[in-house]
ZAMARGU-4260 file (C-alpha; in steps of 0.2 Angstrom, whole numbers, plus 5000, padded with zeros to 4 digits):
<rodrens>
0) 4976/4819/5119 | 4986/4809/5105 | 5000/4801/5104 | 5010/4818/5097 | 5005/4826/5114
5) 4993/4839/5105 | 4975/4838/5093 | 4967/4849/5082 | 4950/4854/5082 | 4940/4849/5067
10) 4941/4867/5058 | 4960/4867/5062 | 4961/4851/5050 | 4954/4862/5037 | 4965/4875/5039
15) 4980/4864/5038 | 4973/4856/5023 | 4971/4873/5016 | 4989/4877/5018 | 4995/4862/5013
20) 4987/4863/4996 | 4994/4881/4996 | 5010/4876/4998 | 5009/4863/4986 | 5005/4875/4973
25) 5019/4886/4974 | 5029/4888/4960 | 5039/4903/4954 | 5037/4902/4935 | 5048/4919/4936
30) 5062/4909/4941 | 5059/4892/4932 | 5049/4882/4918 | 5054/4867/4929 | 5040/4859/4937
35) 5048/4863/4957 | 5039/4868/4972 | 5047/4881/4984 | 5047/4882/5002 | 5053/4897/5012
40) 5061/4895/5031 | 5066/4906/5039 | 5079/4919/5025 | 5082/4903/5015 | 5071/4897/5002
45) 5074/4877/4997 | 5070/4874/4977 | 5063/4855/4976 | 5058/4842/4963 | 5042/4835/4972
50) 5039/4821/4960 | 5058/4813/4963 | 5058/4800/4977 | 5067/4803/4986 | 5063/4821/4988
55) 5076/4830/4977 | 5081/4847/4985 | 5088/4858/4969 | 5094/4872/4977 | 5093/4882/4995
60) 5098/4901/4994 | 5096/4915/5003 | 5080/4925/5002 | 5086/4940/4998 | 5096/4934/4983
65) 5089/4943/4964 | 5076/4933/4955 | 5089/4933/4940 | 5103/4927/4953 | 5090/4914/4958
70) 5085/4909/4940 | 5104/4907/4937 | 5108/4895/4951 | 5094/4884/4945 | 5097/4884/4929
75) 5114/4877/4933 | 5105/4863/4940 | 5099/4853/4928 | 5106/4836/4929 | 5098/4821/4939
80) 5101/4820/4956 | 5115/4810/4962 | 5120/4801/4978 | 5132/4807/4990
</rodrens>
C-alpha cells in the first residue's frame, strides 16, 4: 500500500486516464465560444478557463439553471480575472 493509504490495479489506471481525458474534453459549445472546460459536482456546475494559472473559475451555477440563463451569466464574464 502507498502512501495515500490505497492503489490501483493496472486496468484502473486506464480507466482513470480515460476519464480524465473525458473530462478534459468537455466543453459546452451550446453555452459558450470560450475555450472553458466544465465540471459538474454534485447540482452545481463550475465554468473554468483551464489554460489561466492559476486555474480561473468563470462561473459556478446551479445545474438546473436554462442553458440560455447559463449562456447569460458567462457572457457577463468576460474580463480577466482578478485578485481578491
Amino acid at each position: 500500500m502507498d502512501s495515500q493509504g490505497y492503489e490501483l490495479h493496472p486496468e484502473a489506471c486506464g480507466d482513470v486516464d480515460e476519464i480524465r481525458g473525458y473530462i478534459a474534453a468537455d466543453k459546452r459549445a451550446d453555452l459558450t465560444d470560450r475555450p472553458l472546460r466544465f465540471i459538474r459536482v454534485r447540482d452545481y456546475v463550475i465554468a473554468y478557463a483551464p489554460d489561466e494559472k492559476p486555474l480561473w473559475v468563470i462561473a459556478v451555477m446551479h445545474g438546473h439553471r436554462s442553458p440560455r440563463v447559463m449562456a447569460a451569466i458567462l457572457r457577463g464574464r468576460e474580463e480577466q480575472p482578478s485578485s481578491f
